[in-house]
N, C-alpha and C positions, 0 to 999 in steps of 0.2 A: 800540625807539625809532626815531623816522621820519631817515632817510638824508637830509639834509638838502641833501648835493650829490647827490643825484640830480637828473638831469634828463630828462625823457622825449625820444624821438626827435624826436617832433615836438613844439618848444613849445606852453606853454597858450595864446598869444598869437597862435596862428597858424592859419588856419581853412581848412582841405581836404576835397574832397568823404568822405564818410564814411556815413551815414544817407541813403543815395542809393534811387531805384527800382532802377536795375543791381546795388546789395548785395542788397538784400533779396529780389529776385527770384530770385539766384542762391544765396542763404544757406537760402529756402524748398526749390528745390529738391533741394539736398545733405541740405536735415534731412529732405526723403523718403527720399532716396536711400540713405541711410547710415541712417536710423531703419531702412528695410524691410530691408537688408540685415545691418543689428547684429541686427534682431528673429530673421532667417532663421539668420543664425549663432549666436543663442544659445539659439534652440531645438535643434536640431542637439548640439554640444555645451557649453551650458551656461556660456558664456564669451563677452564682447564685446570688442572693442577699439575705443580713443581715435580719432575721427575728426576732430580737431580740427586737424592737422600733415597729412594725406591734404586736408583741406578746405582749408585756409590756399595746398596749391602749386598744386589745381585751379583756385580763385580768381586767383589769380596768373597761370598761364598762360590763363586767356578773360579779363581784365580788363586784363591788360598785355599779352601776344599778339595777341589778336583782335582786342578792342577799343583795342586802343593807347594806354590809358589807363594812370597811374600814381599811387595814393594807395595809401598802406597802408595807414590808417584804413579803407578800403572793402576791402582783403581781411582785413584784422581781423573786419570786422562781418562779410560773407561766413562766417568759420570760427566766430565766433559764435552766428550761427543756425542755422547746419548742425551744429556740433557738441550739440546742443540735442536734436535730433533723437535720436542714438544715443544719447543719457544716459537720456532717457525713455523709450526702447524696451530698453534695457537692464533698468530697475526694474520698466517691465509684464510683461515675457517671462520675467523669471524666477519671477513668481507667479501673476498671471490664468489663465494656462491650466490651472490647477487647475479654476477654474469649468467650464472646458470637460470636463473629463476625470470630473467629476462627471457632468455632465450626457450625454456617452457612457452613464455607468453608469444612468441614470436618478431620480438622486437628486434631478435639479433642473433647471430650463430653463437652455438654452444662453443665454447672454449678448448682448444686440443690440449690433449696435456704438453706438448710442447710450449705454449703458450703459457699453461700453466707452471711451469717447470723456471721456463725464463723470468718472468714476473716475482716467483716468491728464491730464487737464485739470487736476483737483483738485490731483494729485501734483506736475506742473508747475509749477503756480502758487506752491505753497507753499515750493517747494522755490528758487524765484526768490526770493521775499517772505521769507521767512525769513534768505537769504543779505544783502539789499539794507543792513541796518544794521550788519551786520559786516564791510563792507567797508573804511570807512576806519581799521579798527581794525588788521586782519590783511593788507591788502594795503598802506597807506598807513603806518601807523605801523610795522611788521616788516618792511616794504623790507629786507632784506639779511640777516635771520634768519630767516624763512619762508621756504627753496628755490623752494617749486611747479616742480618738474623739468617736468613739461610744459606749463605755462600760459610757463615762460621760453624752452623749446624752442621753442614755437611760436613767440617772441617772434623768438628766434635767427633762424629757417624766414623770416619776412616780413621781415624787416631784410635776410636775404642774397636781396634780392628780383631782383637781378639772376639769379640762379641757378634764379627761378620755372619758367620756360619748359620747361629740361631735367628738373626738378623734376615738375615736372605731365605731363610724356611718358612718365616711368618710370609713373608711378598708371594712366592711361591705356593703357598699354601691356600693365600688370597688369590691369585692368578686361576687355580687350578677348582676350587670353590666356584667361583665367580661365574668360569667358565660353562659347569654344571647346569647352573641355575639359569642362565642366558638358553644354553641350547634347550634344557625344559622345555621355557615359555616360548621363545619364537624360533626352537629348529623342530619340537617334536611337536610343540603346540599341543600340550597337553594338558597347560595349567594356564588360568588368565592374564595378561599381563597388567588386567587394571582391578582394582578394586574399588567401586563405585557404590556412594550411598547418594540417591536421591533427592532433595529436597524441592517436591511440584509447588509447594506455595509460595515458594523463593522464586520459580522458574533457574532455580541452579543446582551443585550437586557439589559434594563434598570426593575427592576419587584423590587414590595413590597408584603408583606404578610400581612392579612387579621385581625392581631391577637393582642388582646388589649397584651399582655403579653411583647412584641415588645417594643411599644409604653410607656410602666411602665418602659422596661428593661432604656429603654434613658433618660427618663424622671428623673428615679432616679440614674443614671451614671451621665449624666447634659452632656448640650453639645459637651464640649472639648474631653472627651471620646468617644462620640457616631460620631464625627464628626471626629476624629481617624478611631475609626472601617469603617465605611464611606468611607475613604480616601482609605482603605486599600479598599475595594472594588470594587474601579474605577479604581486600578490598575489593579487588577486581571481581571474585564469583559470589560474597554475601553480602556487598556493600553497592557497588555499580550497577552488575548484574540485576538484578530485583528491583531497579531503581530505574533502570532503564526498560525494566518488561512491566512496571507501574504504571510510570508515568506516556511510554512510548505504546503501549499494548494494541491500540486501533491505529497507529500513527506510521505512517512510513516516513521513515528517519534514516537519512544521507550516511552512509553509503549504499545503503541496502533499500532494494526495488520493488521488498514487500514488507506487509507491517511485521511488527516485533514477534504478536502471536502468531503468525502464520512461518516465519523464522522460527519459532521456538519449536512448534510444531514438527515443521520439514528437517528440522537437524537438533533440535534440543540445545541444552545448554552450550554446546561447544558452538552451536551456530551465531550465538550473539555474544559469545569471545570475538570471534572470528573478526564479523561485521563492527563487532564496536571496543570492547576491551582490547585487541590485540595494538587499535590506534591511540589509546590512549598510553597504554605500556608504552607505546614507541617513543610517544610525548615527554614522557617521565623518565625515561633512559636517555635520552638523547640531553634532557634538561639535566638530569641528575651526572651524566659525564664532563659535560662543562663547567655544571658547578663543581665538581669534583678540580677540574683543570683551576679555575678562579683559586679556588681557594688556597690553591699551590703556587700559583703565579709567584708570591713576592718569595719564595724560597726556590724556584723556577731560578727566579732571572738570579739570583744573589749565588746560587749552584752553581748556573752557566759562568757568570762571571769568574768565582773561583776557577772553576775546573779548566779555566779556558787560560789562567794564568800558569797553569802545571805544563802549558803547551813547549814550554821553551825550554823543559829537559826531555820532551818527550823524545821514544825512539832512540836514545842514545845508549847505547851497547855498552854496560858496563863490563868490568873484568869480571866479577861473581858470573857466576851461572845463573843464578836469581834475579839476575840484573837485566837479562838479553834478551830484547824484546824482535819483532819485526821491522826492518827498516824502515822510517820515513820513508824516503823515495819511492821503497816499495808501494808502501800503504795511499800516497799523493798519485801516484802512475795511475795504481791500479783503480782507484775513485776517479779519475779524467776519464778511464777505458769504457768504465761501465756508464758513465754521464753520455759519451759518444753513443754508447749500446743504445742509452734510453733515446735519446736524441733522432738514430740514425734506422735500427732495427722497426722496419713493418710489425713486426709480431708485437713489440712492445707500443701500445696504443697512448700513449703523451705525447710525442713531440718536443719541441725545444721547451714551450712553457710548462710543460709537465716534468721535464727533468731537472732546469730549474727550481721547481715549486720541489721538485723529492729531494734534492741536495742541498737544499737553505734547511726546509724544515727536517729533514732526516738530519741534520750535523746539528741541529738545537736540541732534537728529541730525541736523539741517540745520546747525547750528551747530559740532557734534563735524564734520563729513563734510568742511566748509568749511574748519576748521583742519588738520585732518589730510592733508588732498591737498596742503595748501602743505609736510608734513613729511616725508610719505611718499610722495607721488605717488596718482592714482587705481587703476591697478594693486593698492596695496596698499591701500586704502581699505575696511574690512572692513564693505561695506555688505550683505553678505548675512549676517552675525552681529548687524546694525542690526535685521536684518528679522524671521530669526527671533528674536531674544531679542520685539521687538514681536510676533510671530506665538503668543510659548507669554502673554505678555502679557495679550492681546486674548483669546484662545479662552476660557484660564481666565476670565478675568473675565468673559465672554458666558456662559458654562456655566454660572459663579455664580448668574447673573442671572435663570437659566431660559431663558435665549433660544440652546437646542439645535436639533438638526436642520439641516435644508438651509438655514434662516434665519439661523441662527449659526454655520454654517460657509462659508457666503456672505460673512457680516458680516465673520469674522475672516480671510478672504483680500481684503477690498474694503480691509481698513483695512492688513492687511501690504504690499498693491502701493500705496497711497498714500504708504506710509512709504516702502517701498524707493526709488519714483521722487522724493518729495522728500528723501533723502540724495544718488541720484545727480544732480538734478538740482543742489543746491547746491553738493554738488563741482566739477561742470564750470561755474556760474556764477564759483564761486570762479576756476579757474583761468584761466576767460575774460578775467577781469578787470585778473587779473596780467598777462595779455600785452594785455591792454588799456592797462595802467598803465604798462608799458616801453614802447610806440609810442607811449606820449601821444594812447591814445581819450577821449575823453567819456562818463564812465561811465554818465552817465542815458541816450543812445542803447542801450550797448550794454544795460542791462538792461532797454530797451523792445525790443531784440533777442531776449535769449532770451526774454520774454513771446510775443513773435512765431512764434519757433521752440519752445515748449512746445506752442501752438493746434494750428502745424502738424501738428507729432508727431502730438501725442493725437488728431489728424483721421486724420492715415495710419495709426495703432498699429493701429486697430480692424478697419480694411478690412481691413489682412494680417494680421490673425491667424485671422481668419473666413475669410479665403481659404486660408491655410494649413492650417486645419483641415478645410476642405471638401473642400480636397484630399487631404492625407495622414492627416490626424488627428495628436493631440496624442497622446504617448505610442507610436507608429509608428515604426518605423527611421528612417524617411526623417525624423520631427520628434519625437526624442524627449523633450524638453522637461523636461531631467532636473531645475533648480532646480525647477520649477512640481510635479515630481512627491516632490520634497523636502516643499514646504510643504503640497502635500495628505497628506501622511502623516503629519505634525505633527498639521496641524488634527483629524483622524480620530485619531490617537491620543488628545489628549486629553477628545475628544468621544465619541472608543466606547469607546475603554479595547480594542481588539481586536485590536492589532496583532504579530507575530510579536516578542517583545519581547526573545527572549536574542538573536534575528539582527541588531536594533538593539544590543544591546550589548555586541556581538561586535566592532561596527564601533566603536561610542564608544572602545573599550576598547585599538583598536590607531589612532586617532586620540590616542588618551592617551600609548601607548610610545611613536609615531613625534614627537610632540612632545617628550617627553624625552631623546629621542636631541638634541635640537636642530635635528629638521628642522620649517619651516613644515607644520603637518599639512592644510590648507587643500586644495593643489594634491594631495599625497600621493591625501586623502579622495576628489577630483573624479575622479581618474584609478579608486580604487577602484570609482566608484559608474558609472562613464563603459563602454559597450562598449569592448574591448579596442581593438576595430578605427579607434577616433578615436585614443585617445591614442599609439598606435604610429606613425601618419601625422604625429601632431603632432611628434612624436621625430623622426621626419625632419625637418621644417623647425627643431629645433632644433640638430640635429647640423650643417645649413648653414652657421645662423647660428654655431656656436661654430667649425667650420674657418675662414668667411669673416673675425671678427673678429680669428681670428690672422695672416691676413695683412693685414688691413687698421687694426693700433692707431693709426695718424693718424688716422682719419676719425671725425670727429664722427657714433655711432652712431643721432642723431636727425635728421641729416637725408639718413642711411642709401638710397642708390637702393634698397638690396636692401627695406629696413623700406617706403619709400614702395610698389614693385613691388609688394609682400607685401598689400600694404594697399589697394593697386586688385584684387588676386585674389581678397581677401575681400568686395570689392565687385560686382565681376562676376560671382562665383557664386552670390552673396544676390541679385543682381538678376535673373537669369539664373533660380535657382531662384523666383522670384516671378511670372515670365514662365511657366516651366511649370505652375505651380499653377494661372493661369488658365487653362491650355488644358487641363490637368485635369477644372478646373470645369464647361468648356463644352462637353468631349468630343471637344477636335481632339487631342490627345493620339494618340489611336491611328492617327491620320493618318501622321505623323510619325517613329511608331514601326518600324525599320528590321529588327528582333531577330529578325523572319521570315525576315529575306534573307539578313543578315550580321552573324552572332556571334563576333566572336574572343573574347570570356570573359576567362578571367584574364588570357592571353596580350595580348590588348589593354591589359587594365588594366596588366599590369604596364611595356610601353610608354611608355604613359600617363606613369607615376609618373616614369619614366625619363626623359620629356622636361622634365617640370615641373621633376625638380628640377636636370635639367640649366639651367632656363632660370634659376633662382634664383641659381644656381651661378653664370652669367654674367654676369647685371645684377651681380652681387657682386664679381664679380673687377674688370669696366668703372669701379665705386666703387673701388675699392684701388689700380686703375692712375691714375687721377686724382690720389686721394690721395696716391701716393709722388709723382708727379709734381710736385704744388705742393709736396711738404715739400723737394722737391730744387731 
């Protein structure tokens, strides 16, 4: 029921600049910023973070700082459009790059960004339009029973806007750090970027990576998570690994065309990841998203059903300014235009069953993804159990059809990244909204915001991912691109029937125990399917964050210096890594490259690790001395 004394920060009756050229100029460029940089870290390791509380204090400090100006309505919309950005680069990066890894193989032409451009456009769009009639149902009438933990935090973030300034130096500060330490290791190469210990009677090794981005990933997951992912990694390189170079040692064992020692041999530990661990992790992530989906089902369908009876106020323009959403008709035209697009456009590879199959299940999962972030938060928002259950979906039904091959494994990866980016896209409109509804925005600006900030995405999605791939390639240490390498192995499962299939369910099957135990097997599976040498560095930055929060239980952990600091370093190193990709591209790279002159190796790297996480450590303790400070 709608909270009736509620009243927003800023009354309906009161009219502040908000829908301005300084928001939206500034709103564009964070949903670059943060689309390229969420894209760069979740190819990497397979995981994004909220950039909506990072966007909201950067806005704050150039709007009220610089420009000396003071409206929250316009760092609302600022965090709006910018947060838009990393929602849709989230849903693209963790599937499209399958196309690309096909096309490596030579199954099928590489992707234009035009194609790429259309496809995660699509996903945006819908993923808007589908959220726009659920609003006054789920944010307006459950005012006070829908949480949305972070559409409220942000709300928290711009209300305590005198603190913007300080706020937005910590992100900044992170940014500029981060940066530093990125060019070191892979623009001067002058320091290692792995730190590798050993272990020949295991046939495995214990190794961290060099890279603040890591380090922020854990820090701002918090321990419990990153000590999951963790978990799952000790299976996979001191538990499997050794188990499999035991027992398989003189044996050639499917997939691999020589035996285990002569594998361990020709590439070491990382070679029998490759051949055997990386199919098992696929096993366990793909199990562990479904059950994630399962276990949601009956609050799934009971969601839907409510949300779906808010349908009948929806879109109706009330007199408040707070009240004035996007027309219906609008929002029904424009969902027919883009159904025709999918339908009709060559570029766009589904056809009628494919658009179909995106507009049933994009209008449940746009709908499910929107309630659910207001119960659980997006963190927990099981949009990659959205995608593949759409991904085994789609392929069967394409296979039925007859439409196999490069054709229909194109088709059933165009219609899974449509899905995925319009669940994440409806989530973060959702929560946009909420902290739209607690300042007292004007809802129709901001969902002509994220329209805004979808175009942009889907404009920048394309260029960095073709830049990224030109540079390192998809499936490369440097961009391993592990969701995207989940859902090609789906799709080819069900389309060849040839995949190593006890090592998949070998992985389902300890996805299965580890959820019986009571643990989320989600993060367990990432950390399975993830190189050792990510999730061990992420374990650091959560070991931070669990010493820092024991001395710091005063402080409100969302608007955390350390979470902010953490959250400019993931920024600075995706951007930082974007920068060198271009010089990749264009060959100044080797310019640059210092590793002739001056190689400290580990010794550097481990340095490295040393100051970062001394610097976390700081920013962290400077947040707790604050904190006792007001609580005294």
């Amino acid at each position: 029921m709608e909270n009736k004394e509620f009243k927003p920060y800023i009354p309906a009756d009161k009219i502040t600049p908000e829908f301005t050229v300084t928001s939206i100029i500034l709103g564009v460029l964070l949903a670059v910023v943060f689309g390229a940089a969420n894209a760069y870290l979740g190819l990497r390791v397979g995981m994004t973070v909220s950039a909506s509380i990072p966007a909201a204090v950067i806005s704050m400090g150039i709007i009220r700082k610089i420009l000396r100006k003071e409206s929250i309505l316009e760092n609302n919309m600022v965090q709006t459009i910018g947060s838009a950005g990393e929602s849709l680069a989230a849903g693209a990066i963790f599937t499209m790059p399958a196309l690309f890894l096909w096309a490596k193989e030579g199954v099928m032409d590489k992707p234009g960004m035009l194609t790429v451009f259309v496809i995660a456009l699509i996903g945006g769009l819908l993923g808007v339009l589908f959220m726009i009639p659920l609003r006054n149902a789920l944010i307006v009438q459950e005012h006070g029973v829908l949480p949305y933990p972070e559409g409220t935090a942000c709300a928290e973030v711009l209300l305590a806007g005198e603190k913007g300034g300080a706020s937005a130096k910590s992100v900044f500060i992170g940014m500029g750090f981060a940066a530093l330490i990125k060019f070191i290791v892979d623009g001067l190469k002058v320091a290692g970027g792995v730190i590798t210990v050993p272990f020949k009677a295991l046939k495995t090794e214990l190794s961290g990576e060099v890279y603040p981005a890591l380090i922020g990933v854990g820090y701002i997951c918090g321990a419990k998570i990153s000590a999951y992912m963790f978990a799952g990694g000790i299976i996979g390189w001191f538990v499997l690994m050794p188990a499999i170079s035991l027992f398989g040692e003189n044996t050639i064992l499917f997939p691999s065309t020589v035996t285990v020692a002569e594998l361990y041999a020709e590439g070491g530990a990382s070679a029998i990841w490759s051949n055997y661990i990386r199919y098992i992790g696929a096993g366990a992530v793909a199990a562990a998203g479904i059950i994630s989906l399962i276990k949601t089902l009956p609050l799934i369908f009971k969601t839907f059903i409510g949300s779906m009876k808010g349908l009948k106020n929806a879109g109706k323009a009330g007199v408040d300014r707070t009240s004035q959403e996007l027309n219906m008709k609008f929002v029904l035209i424009a969902v027919a235009v883009i159904a025709l697009m999918m339908w009709l456009l060559p570029i766009v590879p589904v056809g009628f069953l494919g658009a179909v199959i995106i507009i049933v299940f994009g209008f449940f999962f746009g709908a499910v993804s929107s309630r659910m972030v207001g119960l659980v938060g997006s963190s927990n928002n099981p949009v990659s159990g959205m995608a593949i259950a759409t991904l085994l979906v789609a392929t069967t039904a394409l296979k039925l059809t007859g439409d196999t091959g490069a054709h229909g494994m194109q088709g059933a990866i165009a219609i899974g990244t449509i899905i995925c980016i319009v669940a994440a896209m409806a989530g973060d409109t959702s929560q946009d909204l909420k902290t739209g509804y607690i300042v007292g925005a004007t809802p129709k600006k901001q969902q002509i915001g994220e329209i805004i900030g979808s175009v942009i995405a889907a404009l920048s999605i394309g260029a960095v991912m073709i830049l990224l791939d030109n540079a390192w390639g998809f499936g490369s240490k440097e961009l391993a691109a592990p969701q995207a390498g989940l859902m090609k192995i789906i799709v080819e499962g069900i389309m060849d029937g040839n995949l190593p299939w006890m090592l998949i369910f070998i992985g389902v099957f300890i996805a299965v125990a580890v959820e019986v135990l009571g643990i989320p097997a989600l993060p367990v599976a990432i950390g399975l399917y993830l190189p050792l040498e990510l999730s061990s560095t992420i374990m650091v930055g959560g070991l931070i964050r669990l010493i820092m929060d024991k001395k710091n239980k005063s402080a409100s952990s969302d608007s955390d210096n350390g979470i902010l600091f953490c959250s400019g370093m993931i920024a600075g190193e995706g951007l930082v890594g974007i920068l060198l990709a271009v010089l990749a591209v264009v060959g100044v790279d080797k310019f640059i490259d210092l590793s002739g002159f001056v190689n400290t190796g580990m010794i550097g790297g481990t340095i490295l690790l040393v100051v970062m996480v001394a610097a976390v450590v700081m920013v962290s303790i400077k947040k707790a001395k604050n904190a006792n400070e007001k609580a005294e």
